[in-house]
KEKOLLO-20962 format. One record per residue: x negated, z, y negated of N, C-alpha, C in turn. Coordinates in steps of 0.001 Angstrom, whole numbers, padded with zeros to 6 digits, always signed. Atoms other than C-alpha are relative to their C-alpha. Example, Ala and Ser with C-alpha at 12.3 -4.5 7.8 and 13.67 -1.06 7.14 Angstrom:
2
-000890+000000+001190-012300+007800+004500-000900+000000-001200 +000820-000060+001190-013670+007140+001060+000770+000730-001090 
# end
This chain:
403
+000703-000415+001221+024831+009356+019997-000220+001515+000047 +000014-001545-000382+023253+012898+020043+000249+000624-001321 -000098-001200+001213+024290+015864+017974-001294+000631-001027 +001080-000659+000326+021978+016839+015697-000117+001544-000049 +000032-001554-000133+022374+020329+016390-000898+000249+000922 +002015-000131-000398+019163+019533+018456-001165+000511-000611 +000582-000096+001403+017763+019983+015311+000239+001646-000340 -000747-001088+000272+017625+023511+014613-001245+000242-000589 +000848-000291+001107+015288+023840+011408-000416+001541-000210 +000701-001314+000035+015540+027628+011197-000082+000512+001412 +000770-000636-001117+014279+028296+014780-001159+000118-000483 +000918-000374+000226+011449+030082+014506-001274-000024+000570 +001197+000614-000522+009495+028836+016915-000331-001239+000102 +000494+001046+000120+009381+025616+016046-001065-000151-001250 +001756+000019+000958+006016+024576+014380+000193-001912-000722 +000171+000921+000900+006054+022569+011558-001524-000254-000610 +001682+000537+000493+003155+020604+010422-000157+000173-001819 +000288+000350+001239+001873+021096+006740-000822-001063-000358 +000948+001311+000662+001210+018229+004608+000071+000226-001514 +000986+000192+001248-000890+018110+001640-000223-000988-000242 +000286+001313+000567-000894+015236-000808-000657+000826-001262 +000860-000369+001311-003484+015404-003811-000131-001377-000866 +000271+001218+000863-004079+013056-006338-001468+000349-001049 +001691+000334+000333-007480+011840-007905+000064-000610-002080 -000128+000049+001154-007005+011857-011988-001232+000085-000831 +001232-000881+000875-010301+011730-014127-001196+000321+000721 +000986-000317-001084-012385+012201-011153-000056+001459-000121 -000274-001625-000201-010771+015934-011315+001350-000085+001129 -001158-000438-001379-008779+016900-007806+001194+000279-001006 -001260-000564+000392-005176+017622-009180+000763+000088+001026 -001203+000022-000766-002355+018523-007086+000754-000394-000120 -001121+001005+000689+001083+016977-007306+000854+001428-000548 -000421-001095+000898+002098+020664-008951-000512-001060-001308 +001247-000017+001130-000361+019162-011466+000336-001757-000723 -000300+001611+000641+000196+015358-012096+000905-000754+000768 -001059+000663-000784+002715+013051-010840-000774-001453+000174 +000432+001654-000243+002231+008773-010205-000258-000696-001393 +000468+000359+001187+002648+008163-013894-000926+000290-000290 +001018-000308+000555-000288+009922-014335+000321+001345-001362 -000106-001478+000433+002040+013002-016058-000634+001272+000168 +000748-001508-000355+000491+016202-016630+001345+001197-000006 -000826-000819-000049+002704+018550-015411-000082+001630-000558 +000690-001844+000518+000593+021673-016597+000599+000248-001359 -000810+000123+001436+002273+020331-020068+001239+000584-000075 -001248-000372-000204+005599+021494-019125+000611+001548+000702 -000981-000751-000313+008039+024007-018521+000553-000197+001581 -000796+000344-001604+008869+023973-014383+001066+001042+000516 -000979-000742-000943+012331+025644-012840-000266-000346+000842 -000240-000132-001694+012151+026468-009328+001042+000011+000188 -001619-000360-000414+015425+026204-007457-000772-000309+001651 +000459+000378-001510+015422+026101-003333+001153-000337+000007 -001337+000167-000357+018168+024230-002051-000074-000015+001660 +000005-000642-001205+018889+026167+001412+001591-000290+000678 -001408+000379-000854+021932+024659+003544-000308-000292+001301 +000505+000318-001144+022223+024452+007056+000150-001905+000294 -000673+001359-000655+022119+020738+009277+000973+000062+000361 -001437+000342-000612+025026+019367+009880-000041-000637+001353 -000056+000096-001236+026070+018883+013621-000182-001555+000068 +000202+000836+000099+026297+015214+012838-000110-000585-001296 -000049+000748+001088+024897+013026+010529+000468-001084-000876 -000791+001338+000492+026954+010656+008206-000351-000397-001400 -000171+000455+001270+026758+008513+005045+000843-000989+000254 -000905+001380+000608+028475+005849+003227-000865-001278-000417 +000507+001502+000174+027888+002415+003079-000168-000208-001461 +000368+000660+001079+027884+002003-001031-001635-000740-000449 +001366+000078+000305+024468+002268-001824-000838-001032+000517 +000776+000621-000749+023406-000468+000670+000084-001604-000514 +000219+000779+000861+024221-003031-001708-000543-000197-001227 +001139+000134+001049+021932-001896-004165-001355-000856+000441 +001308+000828-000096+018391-004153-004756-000556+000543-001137 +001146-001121+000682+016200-001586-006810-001238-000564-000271 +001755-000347-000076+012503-001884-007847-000957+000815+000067 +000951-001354-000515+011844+001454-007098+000821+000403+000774 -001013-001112-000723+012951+003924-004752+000998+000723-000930 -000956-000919+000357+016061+005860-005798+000097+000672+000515 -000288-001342+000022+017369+008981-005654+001359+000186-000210 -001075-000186+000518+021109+008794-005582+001123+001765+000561 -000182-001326-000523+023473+011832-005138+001767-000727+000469 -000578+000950-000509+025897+010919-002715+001234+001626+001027 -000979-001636-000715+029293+013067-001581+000221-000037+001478 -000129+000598-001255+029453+011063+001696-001227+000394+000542 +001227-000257-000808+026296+012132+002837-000269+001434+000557 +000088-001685-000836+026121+015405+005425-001157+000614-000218 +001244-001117-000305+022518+016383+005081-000983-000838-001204 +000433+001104+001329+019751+015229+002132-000787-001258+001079 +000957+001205-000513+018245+011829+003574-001281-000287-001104 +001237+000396+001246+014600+011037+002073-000244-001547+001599 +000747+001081-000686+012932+007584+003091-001507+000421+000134 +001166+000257-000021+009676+008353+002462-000628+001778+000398 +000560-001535-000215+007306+011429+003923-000738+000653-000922 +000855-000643+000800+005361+011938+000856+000288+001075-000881 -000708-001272+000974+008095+014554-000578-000345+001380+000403 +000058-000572-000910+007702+016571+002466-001278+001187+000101 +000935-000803-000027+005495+019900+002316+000105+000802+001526 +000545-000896-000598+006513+021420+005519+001213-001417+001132 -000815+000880-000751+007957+018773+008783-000567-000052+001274 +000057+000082-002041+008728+018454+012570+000426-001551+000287 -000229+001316-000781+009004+015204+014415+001443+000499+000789 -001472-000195-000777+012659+014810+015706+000445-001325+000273 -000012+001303-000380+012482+011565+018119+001547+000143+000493 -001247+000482-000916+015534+010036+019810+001255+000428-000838 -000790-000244+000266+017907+011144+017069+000838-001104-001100 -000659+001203+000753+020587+008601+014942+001254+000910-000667 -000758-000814+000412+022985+009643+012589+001366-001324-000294 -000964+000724+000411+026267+007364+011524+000332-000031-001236 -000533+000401+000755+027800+005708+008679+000909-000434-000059 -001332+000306+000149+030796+004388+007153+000113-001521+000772 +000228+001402-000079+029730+000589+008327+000911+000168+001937 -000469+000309-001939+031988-000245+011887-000827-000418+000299 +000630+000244-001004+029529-002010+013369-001567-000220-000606 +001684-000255+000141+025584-001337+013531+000257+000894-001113 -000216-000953+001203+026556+001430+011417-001392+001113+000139 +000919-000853-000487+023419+003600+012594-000826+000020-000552 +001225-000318+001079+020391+005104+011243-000795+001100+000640 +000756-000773-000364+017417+006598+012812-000414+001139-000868 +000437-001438+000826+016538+010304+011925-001315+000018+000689 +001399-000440-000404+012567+010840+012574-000276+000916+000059 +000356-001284+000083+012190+014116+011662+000979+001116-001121 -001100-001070+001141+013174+017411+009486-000943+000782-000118 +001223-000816+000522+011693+019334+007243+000509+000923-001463 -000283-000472+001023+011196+020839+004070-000866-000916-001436 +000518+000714+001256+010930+018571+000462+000003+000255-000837 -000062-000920+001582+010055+019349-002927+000167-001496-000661 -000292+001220+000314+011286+016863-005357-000001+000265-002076 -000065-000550+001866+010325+017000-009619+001547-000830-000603 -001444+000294+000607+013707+016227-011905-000275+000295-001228 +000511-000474+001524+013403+016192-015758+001679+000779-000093 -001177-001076+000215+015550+018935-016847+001308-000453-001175 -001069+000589+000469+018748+018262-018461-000032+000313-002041 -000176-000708+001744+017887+020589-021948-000844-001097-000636 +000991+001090+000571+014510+017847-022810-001279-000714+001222 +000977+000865-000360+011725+015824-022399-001206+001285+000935 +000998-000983-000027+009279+019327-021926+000342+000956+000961 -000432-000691-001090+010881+020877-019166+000281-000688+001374 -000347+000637-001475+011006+020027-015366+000942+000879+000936 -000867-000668-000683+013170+021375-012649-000587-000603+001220 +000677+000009-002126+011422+021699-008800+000761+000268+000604 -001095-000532-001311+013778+021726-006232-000400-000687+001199 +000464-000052-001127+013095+022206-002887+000786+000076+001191 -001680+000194-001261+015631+021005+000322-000744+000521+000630 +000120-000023-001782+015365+022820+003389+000757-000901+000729 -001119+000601-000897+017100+021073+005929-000415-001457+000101 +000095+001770-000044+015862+017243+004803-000901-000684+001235 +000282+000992-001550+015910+014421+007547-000709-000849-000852 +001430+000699+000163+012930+012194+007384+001326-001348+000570 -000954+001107-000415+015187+008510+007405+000040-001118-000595 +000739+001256+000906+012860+005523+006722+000557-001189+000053 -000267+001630-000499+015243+003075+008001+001354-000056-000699 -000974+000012+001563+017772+004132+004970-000151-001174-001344 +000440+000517+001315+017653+002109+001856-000257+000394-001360 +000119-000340+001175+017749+004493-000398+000066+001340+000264 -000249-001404+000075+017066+008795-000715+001446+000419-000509 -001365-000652+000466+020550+010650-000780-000392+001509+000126 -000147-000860+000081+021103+013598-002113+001332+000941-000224 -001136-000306-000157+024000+015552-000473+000438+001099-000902 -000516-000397+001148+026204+016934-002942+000970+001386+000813 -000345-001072-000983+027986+019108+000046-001267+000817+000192 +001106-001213-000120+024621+020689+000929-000739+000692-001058 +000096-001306+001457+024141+021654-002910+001062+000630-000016 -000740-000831+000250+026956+022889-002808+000285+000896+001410 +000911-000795-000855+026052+024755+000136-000347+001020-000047 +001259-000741+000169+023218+026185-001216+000228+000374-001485 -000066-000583+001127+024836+027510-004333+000154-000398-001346 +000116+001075+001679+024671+024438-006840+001513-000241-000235 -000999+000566+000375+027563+023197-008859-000158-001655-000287 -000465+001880+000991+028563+019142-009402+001071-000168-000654 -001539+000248+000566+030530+018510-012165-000272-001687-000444 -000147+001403+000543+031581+014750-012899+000828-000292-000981 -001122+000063+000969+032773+013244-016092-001200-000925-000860 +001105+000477+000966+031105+010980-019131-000628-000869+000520 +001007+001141-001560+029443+008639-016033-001622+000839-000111 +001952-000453-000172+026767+011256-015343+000720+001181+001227 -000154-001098-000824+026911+014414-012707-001239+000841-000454 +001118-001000+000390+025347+017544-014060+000115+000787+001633 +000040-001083-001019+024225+020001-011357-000372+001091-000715 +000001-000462+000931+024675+023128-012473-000776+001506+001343 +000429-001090-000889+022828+026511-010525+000933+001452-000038 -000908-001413-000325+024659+029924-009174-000227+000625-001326 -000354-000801+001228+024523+031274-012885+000932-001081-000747 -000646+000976+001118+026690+028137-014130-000894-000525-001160 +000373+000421+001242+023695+026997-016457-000755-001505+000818 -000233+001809-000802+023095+022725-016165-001819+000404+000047 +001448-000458+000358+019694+022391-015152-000418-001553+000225 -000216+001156+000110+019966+018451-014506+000730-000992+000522 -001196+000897+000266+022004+014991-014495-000393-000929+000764 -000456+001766-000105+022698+011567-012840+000359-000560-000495 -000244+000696+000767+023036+008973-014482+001336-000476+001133 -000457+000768-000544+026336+007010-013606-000436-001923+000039 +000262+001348+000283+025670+003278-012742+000389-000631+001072 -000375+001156-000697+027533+000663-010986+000688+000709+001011 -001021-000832-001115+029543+003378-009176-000907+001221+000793 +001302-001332-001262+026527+005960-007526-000565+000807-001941 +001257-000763+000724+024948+008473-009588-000997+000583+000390 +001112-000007-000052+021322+008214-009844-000766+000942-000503 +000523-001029+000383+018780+010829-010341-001582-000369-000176 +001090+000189+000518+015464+010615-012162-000852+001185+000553 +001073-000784-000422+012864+011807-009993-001386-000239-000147 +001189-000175+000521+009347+012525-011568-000819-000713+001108 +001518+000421-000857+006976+012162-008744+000598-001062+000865 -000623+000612-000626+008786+009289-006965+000060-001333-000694 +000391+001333+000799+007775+005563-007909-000560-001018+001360 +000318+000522-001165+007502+003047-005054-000447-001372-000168 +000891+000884+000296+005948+000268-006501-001891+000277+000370 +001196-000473-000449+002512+002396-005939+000236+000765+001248 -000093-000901-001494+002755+003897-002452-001161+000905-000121 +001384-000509+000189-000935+004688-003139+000101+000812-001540 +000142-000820+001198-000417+006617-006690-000340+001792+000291 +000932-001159-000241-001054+009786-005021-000780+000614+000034 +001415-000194-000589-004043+009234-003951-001340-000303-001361 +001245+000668+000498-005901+006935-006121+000197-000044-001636 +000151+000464+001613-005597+007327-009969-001284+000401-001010 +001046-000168+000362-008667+006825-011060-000632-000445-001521 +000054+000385+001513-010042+007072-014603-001096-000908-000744 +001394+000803+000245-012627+004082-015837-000537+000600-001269 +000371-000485+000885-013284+006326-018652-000973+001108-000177 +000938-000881-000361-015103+009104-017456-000849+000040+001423 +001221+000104-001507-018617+008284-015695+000053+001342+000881 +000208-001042-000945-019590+010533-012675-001269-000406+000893 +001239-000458-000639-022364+011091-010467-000148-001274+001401 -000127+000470-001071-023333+008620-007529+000547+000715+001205 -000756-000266-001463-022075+010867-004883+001289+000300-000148 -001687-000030+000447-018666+011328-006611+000221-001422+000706 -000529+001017+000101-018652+007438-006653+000209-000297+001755 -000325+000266-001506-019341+007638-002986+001244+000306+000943 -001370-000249-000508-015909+009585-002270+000421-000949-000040 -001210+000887+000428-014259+007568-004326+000226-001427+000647 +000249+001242-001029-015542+004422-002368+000043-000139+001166 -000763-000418-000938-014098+005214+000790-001249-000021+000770 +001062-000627-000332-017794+007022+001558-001313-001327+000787 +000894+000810-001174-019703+003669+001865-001173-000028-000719 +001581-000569+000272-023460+003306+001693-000292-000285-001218 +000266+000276+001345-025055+003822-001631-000884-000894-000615 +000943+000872+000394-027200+000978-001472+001290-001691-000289 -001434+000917+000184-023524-001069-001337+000543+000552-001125 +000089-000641+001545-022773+001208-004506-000801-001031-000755 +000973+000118+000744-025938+000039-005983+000388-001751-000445 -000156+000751+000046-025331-003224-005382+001581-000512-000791 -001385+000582+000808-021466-003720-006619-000510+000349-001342 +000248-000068+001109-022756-001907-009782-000672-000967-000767 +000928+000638+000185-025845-004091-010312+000983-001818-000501 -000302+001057+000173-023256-007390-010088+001545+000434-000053 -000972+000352+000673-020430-005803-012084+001332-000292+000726 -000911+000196-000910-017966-005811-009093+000945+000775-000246 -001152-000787-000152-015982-002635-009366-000001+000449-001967 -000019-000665+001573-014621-001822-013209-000531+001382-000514 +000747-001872+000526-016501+001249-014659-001122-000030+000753 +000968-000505-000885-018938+001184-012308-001033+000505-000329 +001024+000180-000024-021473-000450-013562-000852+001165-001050 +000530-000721+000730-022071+002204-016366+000588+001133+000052 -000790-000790-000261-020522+004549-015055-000449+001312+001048 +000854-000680-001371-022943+006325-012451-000731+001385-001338 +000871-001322+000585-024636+009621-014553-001003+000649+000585 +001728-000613-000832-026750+011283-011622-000130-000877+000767 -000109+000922-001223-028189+008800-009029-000712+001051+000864 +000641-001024-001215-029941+011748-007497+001031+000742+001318 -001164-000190-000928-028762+012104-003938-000274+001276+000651 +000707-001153-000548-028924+015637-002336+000395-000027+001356 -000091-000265-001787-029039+015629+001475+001005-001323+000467 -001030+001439-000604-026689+013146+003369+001245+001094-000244 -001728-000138+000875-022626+013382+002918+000038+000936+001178 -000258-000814-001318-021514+015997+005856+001545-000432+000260 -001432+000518-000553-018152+014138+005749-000590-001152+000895 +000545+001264-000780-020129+010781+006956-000652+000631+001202 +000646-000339-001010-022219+012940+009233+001159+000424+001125 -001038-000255-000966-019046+014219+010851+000794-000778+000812 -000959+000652-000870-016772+011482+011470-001050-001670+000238 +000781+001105-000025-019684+008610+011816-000866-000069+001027 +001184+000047-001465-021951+009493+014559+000829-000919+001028 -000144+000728-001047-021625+007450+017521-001148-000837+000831 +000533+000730-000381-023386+005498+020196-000797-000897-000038 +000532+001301-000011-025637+003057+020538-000023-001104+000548 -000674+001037+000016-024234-000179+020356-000565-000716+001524 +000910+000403-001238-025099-002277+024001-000794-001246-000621 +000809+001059+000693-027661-004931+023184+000460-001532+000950 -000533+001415-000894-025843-008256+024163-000429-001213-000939 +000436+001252+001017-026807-011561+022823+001144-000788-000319 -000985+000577+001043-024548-013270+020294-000370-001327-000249 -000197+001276+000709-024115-016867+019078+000485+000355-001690 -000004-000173+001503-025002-016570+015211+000863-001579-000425 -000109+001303+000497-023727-020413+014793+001323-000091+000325 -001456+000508-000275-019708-020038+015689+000902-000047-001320 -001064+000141+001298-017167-021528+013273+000765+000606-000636 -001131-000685+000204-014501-020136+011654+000918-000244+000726 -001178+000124-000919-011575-019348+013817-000450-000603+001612 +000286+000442-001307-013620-020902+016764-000288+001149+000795 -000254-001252-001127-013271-017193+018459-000209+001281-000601 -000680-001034+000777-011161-014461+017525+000125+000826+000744 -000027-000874-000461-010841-011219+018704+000813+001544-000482 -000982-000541+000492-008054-008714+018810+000263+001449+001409 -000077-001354-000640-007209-005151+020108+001314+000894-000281 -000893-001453-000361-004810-002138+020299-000529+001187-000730 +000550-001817-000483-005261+001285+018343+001311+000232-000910 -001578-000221-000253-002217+003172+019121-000152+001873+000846 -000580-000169+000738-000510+005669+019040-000472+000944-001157 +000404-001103+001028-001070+007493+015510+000992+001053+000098 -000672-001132+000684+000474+010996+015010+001187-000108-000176 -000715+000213+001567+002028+010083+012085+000963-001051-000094 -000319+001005+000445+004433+007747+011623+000165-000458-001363 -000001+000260+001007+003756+005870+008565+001049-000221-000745 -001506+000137+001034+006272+005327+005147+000815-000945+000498 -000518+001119-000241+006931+001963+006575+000754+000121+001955 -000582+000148-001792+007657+003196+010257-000857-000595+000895 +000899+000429-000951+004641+001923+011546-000944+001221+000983 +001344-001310-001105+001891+003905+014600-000486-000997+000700 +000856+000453-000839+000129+000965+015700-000940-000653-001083 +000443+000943+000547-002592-000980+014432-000876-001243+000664 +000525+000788-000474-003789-003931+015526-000896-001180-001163 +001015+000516+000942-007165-005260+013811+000140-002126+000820 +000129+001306-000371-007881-009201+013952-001250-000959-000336 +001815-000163+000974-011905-009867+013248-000087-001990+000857 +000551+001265-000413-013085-013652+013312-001067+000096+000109 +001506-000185+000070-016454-013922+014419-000588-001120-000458 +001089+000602+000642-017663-016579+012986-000147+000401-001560 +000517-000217+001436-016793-015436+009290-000388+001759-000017 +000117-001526-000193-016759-011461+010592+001148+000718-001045 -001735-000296+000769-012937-011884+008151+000849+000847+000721 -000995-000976-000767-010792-008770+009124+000937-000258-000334 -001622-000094+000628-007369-008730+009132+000472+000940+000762 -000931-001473-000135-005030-005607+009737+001893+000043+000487 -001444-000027+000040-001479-005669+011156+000447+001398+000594 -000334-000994-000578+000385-002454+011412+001854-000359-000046 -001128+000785-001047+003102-002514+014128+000928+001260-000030 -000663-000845-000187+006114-000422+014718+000449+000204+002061 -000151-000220-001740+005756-000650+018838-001262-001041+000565 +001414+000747-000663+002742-002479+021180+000853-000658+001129 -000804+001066-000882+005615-005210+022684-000595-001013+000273 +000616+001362+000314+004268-008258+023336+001042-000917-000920 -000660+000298+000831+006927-009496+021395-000408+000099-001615 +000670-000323+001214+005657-007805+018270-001288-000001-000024 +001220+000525+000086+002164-008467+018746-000083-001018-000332 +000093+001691-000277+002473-012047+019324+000583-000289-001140 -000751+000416+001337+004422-012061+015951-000747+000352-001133 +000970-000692+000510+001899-010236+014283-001078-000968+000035 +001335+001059+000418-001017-012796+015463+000669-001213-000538 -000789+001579+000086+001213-015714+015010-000081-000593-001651 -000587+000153+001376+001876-014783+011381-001844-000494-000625 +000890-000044+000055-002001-014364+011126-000904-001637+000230 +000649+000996-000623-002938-017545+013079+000709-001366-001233 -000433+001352+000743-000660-020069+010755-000606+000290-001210 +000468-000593+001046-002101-018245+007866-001432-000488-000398 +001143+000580+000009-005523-018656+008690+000029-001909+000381 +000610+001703+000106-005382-022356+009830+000387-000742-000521 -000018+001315+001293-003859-024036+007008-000774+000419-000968 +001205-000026+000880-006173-022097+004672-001180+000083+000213 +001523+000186-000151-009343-022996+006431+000087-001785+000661 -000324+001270-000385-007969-026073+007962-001067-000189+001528 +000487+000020-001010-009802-025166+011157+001411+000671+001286 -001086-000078-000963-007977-024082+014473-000357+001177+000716 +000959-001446-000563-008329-020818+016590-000264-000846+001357 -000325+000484-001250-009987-021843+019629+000705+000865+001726 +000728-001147-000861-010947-018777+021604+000457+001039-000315 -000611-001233+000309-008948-015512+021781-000808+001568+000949 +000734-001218-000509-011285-012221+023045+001116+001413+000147 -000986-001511-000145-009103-009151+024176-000351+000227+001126 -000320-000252-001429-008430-006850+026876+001057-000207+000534 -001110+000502-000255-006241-006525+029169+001583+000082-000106 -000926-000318+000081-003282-005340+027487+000714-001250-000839 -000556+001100-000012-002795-008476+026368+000040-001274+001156 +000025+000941-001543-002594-010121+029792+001257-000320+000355 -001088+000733-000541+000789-010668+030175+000815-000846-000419 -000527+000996+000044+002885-013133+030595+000365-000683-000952 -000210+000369+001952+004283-013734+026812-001225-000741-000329 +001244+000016+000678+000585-013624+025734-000404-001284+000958 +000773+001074-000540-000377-016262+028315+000680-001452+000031 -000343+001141+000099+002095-018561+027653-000094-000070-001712 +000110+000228+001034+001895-018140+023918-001797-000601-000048 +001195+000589-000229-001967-019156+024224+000259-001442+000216 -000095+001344-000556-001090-022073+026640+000422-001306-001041 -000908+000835+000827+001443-023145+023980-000868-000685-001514 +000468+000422+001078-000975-023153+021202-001853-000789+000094 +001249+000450-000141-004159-024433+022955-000869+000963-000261 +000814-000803-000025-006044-021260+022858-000607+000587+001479 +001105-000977-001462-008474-020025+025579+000524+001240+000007 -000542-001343+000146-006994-016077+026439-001572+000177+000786 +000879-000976-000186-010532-014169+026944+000001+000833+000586 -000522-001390-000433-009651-011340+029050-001319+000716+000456 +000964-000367-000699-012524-008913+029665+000033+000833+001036 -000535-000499-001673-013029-006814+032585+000213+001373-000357 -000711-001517-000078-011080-003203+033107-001394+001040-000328 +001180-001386+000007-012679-000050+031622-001026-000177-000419 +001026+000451+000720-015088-002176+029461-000123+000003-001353 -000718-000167+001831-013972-001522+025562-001364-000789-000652 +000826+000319+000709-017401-002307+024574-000663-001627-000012 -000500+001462+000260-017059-005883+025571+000581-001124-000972 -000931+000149+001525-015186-005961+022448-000168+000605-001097 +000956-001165+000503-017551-004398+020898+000388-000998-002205 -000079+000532+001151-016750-006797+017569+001566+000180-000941 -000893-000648+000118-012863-005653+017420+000035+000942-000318 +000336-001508-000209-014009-002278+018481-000459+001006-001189 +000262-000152+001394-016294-001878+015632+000961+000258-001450 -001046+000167+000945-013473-002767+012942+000805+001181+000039 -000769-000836-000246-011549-000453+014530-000433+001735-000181 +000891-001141-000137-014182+002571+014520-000214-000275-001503 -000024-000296+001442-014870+001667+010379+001050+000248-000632 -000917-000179+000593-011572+001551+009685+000805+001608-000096 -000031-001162+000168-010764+005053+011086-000644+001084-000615 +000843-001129+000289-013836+006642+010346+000297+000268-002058 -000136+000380+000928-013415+005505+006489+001378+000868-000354 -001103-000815+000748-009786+006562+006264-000087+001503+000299 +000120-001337-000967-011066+010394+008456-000689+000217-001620 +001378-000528+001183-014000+010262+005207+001181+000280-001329 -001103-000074+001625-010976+009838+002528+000788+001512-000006 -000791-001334-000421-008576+012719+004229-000754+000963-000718 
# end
């Protein structure tokens, strides 16, 4: 198990990536200074700054309590067993480095382990302990990125660290700052004390992004952002038949000025090869499936692959995102896909289209096993798969137009 003293957050030449999350309120940009997931206005309030500045600890440890909690949101507990702050999710995160190959330990004897991804710096809102009209921003240096946790800890050693006080008593934990004044509490419950964090709600993963107001019309090329930049004659049309809520009366200018320069940027491409198609194939009578790998980023869920799944006879997409490109996890991925689709069409897949990274052995006996044809096209041909391919080229370009 390696030391995390690999990890060395205040080196100065390590380059941390900034990330920027915004949220979409009213069809007015806000920041998450500015509104939270409830749809709080934070401009309403009173905000303390605090930084909480502690170094990493050489190794990482928690305690097993918490892992018998079953939540409906993410928590936030504050935890004395825990060496360094653990977050699950990257969306706290304003300033972070990728830190592969590292695991930290727990109280659990066996499979006690827990991947660390990265480290960084998180900002995290807290309603303040005096009322409702005041917030408290605090900001960890030091926090490990640790999606394969069950729950955000917040080490009570590295506030106290970094200058904070915990006092316990009453079933709550005030934290109190280097002047001794409380600035907010945990609740006690069921043995952990829990902490009420503002911008932090995991029922919406997407609340960041998308809170959009059906109350105030906007302009057709607003609506075009907001529609993950698709053509305005597909606008015209959802409006016309009442598809998207607000829409339909909801447009103010339809005057369009020039083309989008986000679509012009990430949309250009090629011209398609002219191959002849069979307009008359069934559903599920030939499917077609691909690879796009690796992302950046590893997503909230721990995923960096995606693997699209396009039927050509209905041109039905489907989306699986993977946490590795095994054949193991592929094949579990179409599998889930394939029983899915053929009891709710009551047809069968016949015909499977890929390259050749699905050529081996797994993949050719999982075929054999299920009566599917394996398609393999020939090396260094992508556009062979030009119906995968596609899916795969809207789906990026679309989420490049949202960024």
């Amino acid at each position: 198990m390696p030391h995390l003293k690999d990890i060395d957050a205040k080196d100065e030449s390590s380059d941390f990536k900034e990330v920027t999350v915004s949220s979409m309120s009213n069809f007015n940009i806000l920041s998450l200074d500015e509104v939270d997931e409830d749809g709080l206005d934070i401009s309403l309030f009173e905000v303390e700054e605090y930084i909480c500045d502690a170094p990493v600890a050489d190794r990482a440890y928690v305690s097993t309590t918490f892992q018998g909690w079953k939540p409906t949101k993410s928590l936030h507990f504050l935890d004395s067993s825990a060496s360094d702050h653990f977050l699950q999710d990257l969306k706290g995160f304003t300033k972070y480095m990728p830190q592969p190959y590292c695991t930290g330990s727990s109280a659990k004897q066996v499979e006690g382990g827990f991947s660390i991804l990265g480290i960084g710096t998180a900002t995290k809102l807290f309603h303040h302990k005096s009322g409702e009209k005041k917030l408290v921003r605090l900001t960890f240096k030091n926090a490990l990125y640790t999606p394969s946790l069950a729950m955000n800890l917040i080490s009570i050693s590295a506030l106290d660290a970094a200058g904070f006080y915990t006092m316990f008593g009453g079933k709550q934990a005030v934290i109190k700052d280097i002047n001794s004044a409380e600035i907010f509490t945990g609740k006690g419950e069921n043995g952990m004390y829990v902490l009420e964090c503002v911008d932090d709600k995991s029922e919406s993963p997407a609340g960041h992004f998308a809170m959009l107001s059906r109350s105030n019309p906007t302009s057709l090329c607003q609506w075009h952002r907001h529609l993950a930049h698709v053509s305005i004659e597909t606008i015209e049309s959802m409006a016309s038949k009442n598809l998207v809520d607000g829409l339909a009366g909801g447009i103010t200018d339809r005057n369009i000025k020039g083309k989008c320069e986000d679509c012009l940027m990430v949309k250009q491409t090629r011209r398609p090869f002219d191959e002849p198609t069979d307009p008359n194939v069934k559903p599920l009578h030939l499917m077609a499936t691909d690879l796009w790998s690796p992302s950046c980023m590893v997503s909230n869920g721990g995923k960096s692959y995606f693997m699209p799944i396009v039927d050509s006879g209905t041109s039905f997409k489907h989306g699986a995102f993977l946490a590795d490109k095994s054949d193991e996890t592929t094949i579990q991925a179409f599998n889930n896909f394939r029983v899915l689709a053929e009891n709710q069409t009551g047809q069968r897949i016949k015909r499977l289209h890929a390259d050749n990274a699905f050529a081996g052995l797994k993949w050719v006996n999982y075929c054999k096993e299920h009566g599917i044809i394996l398609e393999l096209m020939a090396l260094y041909s992508s556009s062979e798969n030009g119906l995968v391919e596609w899916a795969i080229r809207t789906t990026i370009q679309d989420t490049h137009a949202l960024l």
